[in-house]
PDB file of N, CA, C and O in Angstrom, chain B, residues numbered from 101:
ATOM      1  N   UNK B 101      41.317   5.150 -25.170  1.00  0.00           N
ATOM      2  CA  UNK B 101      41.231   4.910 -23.737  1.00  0.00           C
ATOM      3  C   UNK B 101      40.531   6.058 -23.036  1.00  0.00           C
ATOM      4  O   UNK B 101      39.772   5.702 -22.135  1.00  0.00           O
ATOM      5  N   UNK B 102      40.643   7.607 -23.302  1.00  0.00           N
ATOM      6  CA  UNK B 102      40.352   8.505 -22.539  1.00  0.00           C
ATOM      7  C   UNK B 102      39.054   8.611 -22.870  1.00  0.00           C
ATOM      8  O   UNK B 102      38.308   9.048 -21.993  1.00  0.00           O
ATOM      9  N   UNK B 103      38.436   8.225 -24.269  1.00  0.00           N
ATOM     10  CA  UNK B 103      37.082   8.325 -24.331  1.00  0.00           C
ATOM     11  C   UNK B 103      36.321   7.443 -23.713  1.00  0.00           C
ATOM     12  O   UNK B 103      35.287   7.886 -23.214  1.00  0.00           O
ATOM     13  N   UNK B 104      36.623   5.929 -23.571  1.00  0.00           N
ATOM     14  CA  UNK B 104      36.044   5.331 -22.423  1.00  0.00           C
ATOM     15  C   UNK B 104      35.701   5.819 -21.160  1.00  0.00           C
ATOM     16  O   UNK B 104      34.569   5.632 -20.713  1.00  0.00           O
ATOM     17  N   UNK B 105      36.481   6.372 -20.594  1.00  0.00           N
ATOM     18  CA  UNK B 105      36.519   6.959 -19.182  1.00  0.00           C
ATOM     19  C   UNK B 105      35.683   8.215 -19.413  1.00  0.00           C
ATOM     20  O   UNK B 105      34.881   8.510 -18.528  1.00  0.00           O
ATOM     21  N   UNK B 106      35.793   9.164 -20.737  1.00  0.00           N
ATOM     22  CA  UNK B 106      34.477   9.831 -20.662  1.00  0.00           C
ATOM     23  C   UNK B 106      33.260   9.710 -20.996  1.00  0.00           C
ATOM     24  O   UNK B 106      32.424  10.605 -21.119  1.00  0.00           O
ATOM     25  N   UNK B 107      33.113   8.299 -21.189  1.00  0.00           N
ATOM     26  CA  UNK B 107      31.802   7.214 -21.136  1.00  0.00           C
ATOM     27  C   UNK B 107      31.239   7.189 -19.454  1.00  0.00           C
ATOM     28  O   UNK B 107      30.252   7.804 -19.049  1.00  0.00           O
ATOM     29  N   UNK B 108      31.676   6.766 -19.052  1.00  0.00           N
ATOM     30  CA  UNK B 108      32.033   5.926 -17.963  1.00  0.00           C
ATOM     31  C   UNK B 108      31.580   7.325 -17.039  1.00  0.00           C
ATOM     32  O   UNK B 108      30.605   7.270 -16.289  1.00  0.00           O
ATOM     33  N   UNK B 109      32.267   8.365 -17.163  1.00  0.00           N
ATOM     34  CA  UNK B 109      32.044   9.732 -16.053  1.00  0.00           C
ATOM     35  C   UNK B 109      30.662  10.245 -16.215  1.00  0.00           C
ATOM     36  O   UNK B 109      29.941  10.742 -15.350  1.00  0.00           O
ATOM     37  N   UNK B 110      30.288   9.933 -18.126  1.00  0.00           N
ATOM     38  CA  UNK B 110      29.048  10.640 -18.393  1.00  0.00           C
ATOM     39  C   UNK B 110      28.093   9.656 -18.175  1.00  0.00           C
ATOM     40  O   UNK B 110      26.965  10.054 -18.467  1.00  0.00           O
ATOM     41  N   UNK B 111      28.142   8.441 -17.740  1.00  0.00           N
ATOM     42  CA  UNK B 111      27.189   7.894 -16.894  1.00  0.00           C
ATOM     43  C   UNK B 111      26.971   7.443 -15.924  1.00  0.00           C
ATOM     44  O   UNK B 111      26.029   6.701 -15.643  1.00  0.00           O
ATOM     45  N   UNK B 112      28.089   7.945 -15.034  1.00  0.00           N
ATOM     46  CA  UNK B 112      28.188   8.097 -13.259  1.00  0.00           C
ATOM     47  C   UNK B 112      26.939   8.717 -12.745  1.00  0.00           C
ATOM     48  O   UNK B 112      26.267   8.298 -11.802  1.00  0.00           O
ATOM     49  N   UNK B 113      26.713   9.745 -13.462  1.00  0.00           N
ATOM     50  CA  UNK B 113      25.547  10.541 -12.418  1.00  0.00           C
ATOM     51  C   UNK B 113      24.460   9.921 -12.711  1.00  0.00           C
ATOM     52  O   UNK B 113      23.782   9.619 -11.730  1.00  0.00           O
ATOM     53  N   UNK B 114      23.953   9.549 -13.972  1.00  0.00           N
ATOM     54  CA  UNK B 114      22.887   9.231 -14.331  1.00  0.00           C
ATOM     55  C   UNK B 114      22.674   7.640 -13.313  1.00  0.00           C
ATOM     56  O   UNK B 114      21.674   6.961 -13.545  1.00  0.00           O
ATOM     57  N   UNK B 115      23.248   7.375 -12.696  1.00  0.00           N
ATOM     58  CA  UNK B 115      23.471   5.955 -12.098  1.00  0.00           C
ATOM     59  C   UNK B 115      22.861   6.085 -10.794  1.00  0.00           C
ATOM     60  O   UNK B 115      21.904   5.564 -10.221  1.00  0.00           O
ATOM     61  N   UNK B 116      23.829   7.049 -10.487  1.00  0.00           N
ATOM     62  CA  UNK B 116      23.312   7.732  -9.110  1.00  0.00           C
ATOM     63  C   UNK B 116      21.904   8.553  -9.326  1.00  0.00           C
ATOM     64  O   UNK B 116      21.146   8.506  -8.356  1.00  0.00           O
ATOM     65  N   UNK B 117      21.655   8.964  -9.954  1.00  0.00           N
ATOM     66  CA  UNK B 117      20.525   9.665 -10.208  1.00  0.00           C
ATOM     67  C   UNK B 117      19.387   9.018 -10.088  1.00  0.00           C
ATOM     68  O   UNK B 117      18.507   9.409  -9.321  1.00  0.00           O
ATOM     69  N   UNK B 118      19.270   7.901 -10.869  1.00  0.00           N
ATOM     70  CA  UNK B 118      18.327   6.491 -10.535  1.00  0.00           C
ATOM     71  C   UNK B 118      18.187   6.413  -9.219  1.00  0.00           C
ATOM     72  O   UNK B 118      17.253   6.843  -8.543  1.00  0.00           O
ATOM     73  N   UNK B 119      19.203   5.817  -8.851  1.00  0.00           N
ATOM     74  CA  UNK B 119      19.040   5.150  -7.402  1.00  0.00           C
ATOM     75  C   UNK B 119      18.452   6.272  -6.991  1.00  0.00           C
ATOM     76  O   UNK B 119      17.265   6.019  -7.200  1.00  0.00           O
ATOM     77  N   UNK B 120      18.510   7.502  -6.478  1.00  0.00           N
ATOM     78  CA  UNK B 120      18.211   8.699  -5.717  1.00  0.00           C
ATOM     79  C   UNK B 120      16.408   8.513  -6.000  1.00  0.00           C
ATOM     80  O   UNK B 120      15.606   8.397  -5.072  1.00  0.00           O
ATOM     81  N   UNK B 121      16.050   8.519  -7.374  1.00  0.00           N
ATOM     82  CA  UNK B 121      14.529   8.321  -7.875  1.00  0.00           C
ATOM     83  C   UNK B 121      14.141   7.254  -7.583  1.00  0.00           C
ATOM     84  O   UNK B 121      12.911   7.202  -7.583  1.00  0.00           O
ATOM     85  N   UNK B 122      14.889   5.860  -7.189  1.00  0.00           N
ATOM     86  CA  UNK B 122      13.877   4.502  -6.763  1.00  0.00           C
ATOM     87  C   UNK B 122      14.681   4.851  -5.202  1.00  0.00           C
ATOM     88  O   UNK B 122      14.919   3.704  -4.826  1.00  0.00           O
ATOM     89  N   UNK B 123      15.024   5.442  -4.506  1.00  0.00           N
ATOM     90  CA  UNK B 123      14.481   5.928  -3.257  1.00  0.00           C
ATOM     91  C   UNK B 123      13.347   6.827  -3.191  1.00  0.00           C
ATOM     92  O   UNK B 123      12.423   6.480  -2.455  1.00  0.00           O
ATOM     93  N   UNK B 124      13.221   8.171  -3.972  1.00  0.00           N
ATOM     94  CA  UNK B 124      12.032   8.673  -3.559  1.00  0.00           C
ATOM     95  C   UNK B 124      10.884   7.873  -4.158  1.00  0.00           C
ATOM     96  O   UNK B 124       9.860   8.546  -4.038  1.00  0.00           O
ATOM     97  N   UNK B 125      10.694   6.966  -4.622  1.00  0.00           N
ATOM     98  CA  UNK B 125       9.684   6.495  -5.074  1.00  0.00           C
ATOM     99  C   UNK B 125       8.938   5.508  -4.279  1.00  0.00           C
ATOM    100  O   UNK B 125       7.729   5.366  -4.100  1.00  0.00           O
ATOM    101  N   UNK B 126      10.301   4.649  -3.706  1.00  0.00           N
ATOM    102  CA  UNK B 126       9.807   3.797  -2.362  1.00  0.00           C
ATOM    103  C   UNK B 126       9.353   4.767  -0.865  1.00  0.00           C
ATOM    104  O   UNK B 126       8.658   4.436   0.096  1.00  0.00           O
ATOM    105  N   UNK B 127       9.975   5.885  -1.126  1.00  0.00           N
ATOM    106  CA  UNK B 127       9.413   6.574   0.094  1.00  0.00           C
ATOM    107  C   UNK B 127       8.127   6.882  -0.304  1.00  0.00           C
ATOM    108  O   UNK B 127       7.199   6.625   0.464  1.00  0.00           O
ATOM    109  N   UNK B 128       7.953   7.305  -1.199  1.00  0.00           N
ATOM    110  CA  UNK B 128       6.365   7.964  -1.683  1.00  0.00           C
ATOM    111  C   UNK B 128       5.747   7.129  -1.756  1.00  0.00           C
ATOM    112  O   UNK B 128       4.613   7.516  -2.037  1.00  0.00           O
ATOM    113  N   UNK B 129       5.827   5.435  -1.610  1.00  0.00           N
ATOM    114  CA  UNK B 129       5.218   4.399  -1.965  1.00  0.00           C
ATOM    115  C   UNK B 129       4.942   4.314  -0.303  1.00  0.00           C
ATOM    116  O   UNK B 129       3.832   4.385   0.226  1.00  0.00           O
ATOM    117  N   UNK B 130       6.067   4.166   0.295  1.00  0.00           N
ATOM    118  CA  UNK B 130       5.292   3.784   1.698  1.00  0.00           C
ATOM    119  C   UNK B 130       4.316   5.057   2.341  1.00  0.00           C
ATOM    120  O   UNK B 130       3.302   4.871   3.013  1.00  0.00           O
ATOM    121  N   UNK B 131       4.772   6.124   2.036  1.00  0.00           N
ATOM    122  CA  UNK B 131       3.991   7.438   2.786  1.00  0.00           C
ATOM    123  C   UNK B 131       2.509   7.104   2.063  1.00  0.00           C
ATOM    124  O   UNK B 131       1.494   7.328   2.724  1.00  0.00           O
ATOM    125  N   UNK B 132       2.395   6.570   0.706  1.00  0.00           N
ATOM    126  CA  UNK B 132       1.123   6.363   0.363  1.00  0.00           C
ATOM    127  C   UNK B 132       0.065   5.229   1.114  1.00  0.00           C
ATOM    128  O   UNK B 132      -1.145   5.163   1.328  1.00  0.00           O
ATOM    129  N   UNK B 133       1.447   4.258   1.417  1.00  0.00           N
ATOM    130  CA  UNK B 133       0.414   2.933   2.081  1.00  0.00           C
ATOM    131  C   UNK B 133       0.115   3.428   3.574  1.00  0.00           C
ATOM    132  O   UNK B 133      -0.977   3.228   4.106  1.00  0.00           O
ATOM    133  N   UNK B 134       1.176   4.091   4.209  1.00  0.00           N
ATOM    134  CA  UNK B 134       0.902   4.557   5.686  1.00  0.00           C
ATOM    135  C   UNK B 134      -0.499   5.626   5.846  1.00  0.00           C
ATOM    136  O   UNK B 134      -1.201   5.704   6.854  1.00  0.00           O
ATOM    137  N   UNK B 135      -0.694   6.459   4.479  1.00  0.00           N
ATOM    138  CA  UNK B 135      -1.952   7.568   4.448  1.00  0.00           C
ATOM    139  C   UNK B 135      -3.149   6.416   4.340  1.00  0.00           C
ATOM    140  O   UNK B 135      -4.245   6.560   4.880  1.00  0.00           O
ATOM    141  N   UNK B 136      -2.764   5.244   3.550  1.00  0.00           N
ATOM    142  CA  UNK B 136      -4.406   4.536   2.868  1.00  0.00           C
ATOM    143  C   UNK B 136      -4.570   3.793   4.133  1.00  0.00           C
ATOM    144  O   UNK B 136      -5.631   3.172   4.184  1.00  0.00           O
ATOM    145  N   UNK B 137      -3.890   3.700   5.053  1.00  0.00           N
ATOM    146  CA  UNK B 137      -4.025   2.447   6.880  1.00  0.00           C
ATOM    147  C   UNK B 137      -4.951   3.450   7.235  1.00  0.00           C
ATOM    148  O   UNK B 137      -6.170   3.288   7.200  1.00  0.00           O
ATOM    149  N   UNK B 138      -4.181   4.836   7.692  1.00  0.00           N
ATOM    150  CA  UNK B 138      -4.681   5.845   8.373  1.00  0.00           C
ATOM    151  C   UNK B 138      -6.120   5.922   8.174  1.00  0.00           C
ATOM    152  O   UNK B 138      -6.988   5.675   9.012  1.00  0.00           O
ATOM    153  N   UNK B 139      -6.309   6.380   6.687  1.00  0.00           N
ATOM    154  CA  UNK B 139      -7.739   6.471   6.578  1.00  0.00           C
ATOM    155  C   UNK B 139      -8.341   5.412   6.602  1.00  0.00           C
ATOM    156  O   UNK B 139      -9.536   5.555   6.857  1.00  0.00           O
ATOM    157  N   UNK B 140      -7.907   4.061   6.391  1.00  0.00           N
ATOM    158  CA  UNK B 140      -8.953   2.800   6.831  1.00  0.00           C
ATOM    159  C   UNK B 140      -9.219   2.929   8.348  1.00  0.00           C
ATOM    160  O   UNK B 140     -10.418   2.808   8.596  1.00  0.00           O
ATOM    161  N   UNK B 141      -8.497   3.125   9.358  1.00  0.00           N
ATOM    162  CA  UNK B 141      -8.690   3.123  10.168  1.00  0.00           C
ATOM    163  C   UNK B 141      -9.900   4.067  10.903  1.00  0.00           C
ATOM    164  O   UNK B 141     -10.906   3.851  11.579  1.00  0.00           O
ATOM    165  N   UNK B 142      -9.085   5.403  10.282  1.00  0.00           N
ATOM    166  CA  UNK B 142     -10.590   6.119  10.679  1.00  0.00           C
ATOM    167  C   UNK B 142     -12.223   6.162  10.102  1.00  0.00           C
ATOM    168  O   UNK B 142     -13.270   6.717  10.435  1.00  0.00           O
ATOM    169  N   UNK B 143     -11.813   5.327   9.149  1.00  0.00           N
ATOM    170  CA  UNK B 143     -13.028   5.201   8.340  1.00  0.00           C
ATOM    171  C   UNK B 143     -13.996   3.980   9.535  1.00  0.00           C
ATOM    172  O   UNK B 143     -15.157   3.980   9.947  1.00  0.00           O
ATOM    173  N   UNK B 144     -12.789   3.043   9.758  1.00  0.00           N
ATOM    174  CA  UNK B 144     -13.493   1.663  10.557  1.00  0.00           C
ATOM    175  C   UNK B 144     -13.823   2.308  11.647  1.00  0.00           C
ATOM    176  O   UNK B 144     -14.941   2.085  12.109  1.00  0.00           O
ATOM    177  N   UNK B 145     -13.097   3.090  12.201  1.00  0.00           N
ATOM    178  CA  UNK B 145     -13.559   4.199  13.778  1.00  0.00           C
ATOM    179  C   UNK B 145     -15.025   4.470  13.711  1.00  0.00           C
ATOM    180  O   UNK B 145     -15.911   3.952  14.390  1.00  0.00           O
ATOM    181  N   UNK B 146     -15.178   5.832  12.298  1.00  0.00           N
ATOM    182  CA  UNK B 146     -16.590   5.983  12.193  1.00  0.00           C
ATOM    183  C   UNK B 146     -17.252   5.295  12.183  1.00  0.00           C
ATOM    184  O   UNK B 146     -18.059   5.330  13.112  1.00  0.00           O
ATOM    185  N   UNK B 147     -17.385   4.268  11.227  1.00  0.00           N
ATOM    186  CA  UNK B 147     -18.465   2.930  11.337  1.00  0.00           C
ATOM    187  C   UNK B 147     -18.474   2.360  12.504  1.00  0.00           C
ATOM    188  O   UNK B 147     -19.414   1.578  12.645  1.00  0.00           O
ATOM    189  N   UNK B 148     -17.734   2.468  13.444  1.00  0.00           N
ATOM    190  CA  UNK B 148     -18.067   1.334  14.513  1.00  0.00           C
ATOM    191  C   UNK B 148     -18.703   2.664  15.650  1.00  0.00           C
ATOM    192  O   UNK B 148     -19.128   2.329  16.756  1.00  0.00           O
ATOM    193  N   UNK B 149     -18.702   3.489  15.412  1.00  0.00           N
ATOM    194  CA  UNK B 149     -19.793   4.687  16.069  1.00  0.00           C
ATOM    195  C   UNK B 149     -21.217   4.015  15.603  1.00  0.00           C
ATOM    196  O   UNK B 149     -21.743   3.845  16.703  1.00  0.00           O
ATOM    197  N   UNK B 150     -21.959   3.632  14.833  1.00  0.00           N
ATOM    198  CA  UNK B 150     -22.812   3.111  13.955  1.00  0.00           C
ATOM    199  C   UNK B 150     -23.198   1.602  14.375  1.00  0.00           C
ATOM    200  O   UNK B 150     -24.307   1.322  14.829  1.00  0.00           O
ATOM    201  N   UNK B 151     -22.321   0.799  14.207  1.00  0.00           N
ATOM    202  CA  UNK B 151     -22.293  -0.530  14.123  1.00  0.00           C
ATOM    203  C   UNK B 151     -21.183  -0.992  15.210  1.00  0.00           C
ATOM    204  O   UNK B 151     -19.980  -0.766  15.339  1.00  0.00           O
ATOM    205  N   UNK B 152     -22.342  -1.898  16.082  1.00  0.00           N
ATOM    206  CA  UNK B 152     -21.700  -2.284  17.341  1.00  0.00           C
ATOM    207  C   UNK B 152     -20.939  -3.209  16.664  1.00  0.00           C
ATOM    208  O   UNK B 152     -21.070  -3.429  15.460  1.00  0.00           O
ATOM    209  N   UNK B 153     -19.767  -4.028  17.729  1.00  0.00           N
ATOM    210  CA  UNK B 153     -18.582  -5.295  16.736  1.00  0.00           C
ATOM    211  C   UNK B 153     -19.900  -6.368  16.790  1.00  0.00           C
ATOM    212  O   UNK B 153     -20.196  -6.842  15.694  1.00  0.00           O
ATOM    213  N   UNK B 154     -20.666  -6.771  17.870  1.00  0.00           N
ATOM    214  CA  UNK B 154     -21.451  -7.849  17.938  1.00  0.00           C
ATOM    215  C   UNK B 154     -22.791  -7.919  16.736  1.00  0.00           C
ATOM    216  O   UNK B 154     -23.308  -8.959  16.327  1.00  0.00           O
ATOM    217  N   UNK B 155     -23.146  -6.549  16.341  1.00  0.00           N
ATOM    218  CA  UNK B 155     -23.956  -7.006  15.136  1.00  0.00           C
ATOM    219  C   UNK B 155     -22.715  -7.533  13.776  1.00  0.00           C
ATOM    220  O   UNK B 155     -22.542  -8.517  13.056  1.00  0.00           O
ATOM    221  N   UNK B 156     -22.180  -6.423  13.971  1.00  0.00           N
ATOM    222  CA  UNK B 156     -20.867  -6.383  12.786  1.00  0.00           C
ATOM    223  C   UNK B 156     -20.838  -8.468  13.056  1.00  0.00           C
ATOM    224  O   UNK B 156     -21.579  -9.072  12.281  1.00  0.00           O
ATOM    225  N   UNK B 157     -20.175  -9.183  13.892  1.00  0.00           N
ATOM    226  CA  UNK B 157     -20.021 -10.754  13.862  1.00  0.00           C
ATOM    227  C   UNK B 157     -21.189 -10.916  13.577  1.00  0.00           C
ATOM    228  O   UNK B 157     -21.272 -10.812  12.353  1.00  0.00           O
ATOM    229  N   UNK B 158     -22.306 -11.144  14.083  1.00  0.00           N
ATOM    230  CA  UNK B 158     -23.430 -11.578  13.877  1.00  0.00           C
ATOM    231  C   UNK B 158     -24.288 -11.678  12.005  1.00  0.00           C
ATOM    232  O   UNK B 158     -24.923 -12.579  11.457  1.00  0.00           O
ATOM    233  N   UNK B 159     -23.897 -10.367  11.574  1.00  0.00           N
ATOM    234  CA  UNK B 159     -23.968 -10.314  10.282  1.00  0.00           C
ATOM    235  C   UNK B 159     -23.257 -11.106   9.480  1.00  0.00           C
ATOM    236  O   UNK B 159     -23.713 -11.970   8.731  1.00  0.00           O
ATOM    237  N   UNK B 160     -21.889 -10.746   9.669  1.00  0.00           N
ATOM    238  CA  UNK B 160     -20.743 -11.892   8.971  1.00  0.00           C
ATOM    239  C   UNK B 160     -20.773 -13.002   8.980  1.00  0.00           C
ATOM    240  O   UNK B 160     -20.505 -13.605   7.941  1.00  0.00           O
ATOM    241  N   UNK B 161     -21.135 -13.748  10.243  1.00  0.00           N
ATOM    242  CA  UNK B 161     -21.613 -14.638   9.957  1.00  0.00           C
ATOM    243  C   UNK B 161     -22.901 -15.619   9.792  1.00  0.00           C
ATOM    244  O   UNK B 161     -23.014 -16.820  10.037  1.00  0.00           O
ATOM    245  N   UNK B 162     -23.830 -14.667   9.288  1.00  0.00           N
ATOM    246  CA  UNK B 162     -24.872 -15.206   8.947  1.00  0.00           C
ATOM    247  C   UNK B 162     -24.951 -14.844   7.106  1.00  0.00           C
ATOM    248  O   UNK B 162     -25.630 -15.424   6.259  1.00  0.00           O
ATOM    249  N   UNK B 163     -24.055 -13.763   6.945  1.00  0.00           N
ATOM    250  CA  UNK B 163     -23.038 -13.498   5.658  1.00  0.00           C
ATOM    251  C   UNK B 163     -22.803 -15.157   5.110  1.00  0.00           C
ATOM    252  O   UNK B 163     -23.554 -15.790   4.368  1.00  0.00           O
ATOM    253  N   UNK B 164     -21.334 -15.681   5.824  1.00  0.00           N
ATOM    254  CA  UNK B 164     -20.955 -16.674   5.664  1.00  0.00           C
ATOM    255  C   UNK B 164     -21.586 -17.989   5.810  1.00  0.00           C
ATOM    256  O   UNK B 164     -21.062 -18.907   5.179  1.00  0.00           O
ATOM    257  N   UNK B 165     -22.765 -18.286   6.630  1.00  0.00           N
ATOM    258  CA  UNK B 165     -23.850 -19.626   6.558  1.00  0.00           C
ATOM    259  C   UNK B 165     -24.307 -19.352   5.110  1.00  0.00           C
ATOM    260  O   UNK B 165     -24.300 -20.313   4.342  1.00  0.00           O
ATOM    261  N   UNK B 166     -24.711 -18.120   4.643  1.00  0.00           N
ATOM    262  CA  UNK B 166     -25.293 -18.404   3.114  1.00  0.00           C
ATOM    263  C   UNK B 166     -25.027 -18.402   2.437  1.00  0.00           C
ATOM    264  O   UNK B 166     -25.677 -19.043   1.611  1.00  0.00           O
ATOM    265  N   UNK B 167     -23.724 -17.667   1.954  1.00  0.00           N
ATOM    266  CA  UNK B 167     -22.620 -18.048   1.079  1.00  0.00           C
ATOM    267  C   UNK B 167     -22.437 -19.856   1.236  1.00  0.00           C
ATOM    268  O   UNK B 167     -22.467 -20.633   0.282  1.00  0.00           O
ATOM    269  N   UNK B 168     -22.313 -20.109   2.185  1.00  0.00           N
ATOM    270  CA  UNK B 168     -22.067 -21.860   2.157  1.00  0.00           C
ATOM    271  C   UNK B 168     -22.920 -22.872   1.824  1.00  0.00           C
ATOM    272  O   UNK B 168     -22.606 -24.004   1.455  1.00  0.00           O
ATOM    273  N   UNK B 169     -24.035 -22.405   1.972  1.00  0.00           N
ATOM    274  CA  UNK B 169     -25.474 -22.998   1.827  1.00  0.00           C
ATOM    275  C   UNK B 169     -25.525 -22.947   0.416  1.00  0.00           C
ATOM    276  O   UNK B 169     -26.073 -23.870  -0.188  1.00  0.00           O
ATOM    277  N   UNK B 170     -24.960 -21.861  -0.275  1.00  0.00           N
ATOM    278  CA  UNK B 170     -25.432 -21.753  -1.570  1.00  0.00           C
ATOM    279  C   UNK B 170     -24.802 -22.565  -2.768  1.00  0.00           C
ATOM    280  O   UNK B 170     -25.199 -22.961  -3.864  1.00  0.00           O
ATOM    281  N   UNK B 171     -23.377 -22.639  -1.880  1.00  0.00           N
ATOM    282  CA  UNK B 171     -22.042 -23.437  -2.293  1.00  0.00           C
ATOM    283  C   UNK B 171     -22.565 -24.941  -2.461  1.00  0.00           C
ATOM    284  O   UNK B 171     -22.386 -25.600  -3.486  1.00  0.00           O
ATOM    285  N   UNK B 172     -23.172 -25.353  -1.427  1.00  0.00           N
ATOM    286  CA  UNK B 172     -23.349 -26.544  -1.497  1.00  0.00           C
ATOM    287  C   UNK B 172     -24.363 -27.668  -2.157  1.00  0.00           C
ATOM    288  O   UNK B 172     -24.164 -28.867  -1.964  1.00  0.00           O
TER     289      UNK B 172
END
């Protein structure tokens, strides 16, 4: 019986220990997706210094007429 329970104690922490590592991992997972927005964003900032939105549509969709044209 008492060796069960020192089963049982010697894998309490390791239990908790996990969980503690798939928290920092989901944190490091979101701090990663919140850094890769950030820089899309400023990346789309710069480019649109460059590229007005109305060529930006205008392209896309003359993008998308030939993609369809080609489809068909």
């Amino acid at each position: 019986m008492s060796s069960a329970l020192h089963a049982q104690a010697a894998f309490a922490p390791r239990r908790r220990a996990s969980r503690g590592l798939l928290a920092a991992r989901r944190t490091e997972r979101r701090d990663r997706l919140i850094a890769s927005a950030l820089l899309l964003a400023l990346l789309a900032g710069w480019a649109l210094n460059f590229i007005s939105i109305k060529q930006l549509s205008l392209s896309l969709g003359g993008f998308i007429a030939h993609a369809t044209a080609r489809q068909a």
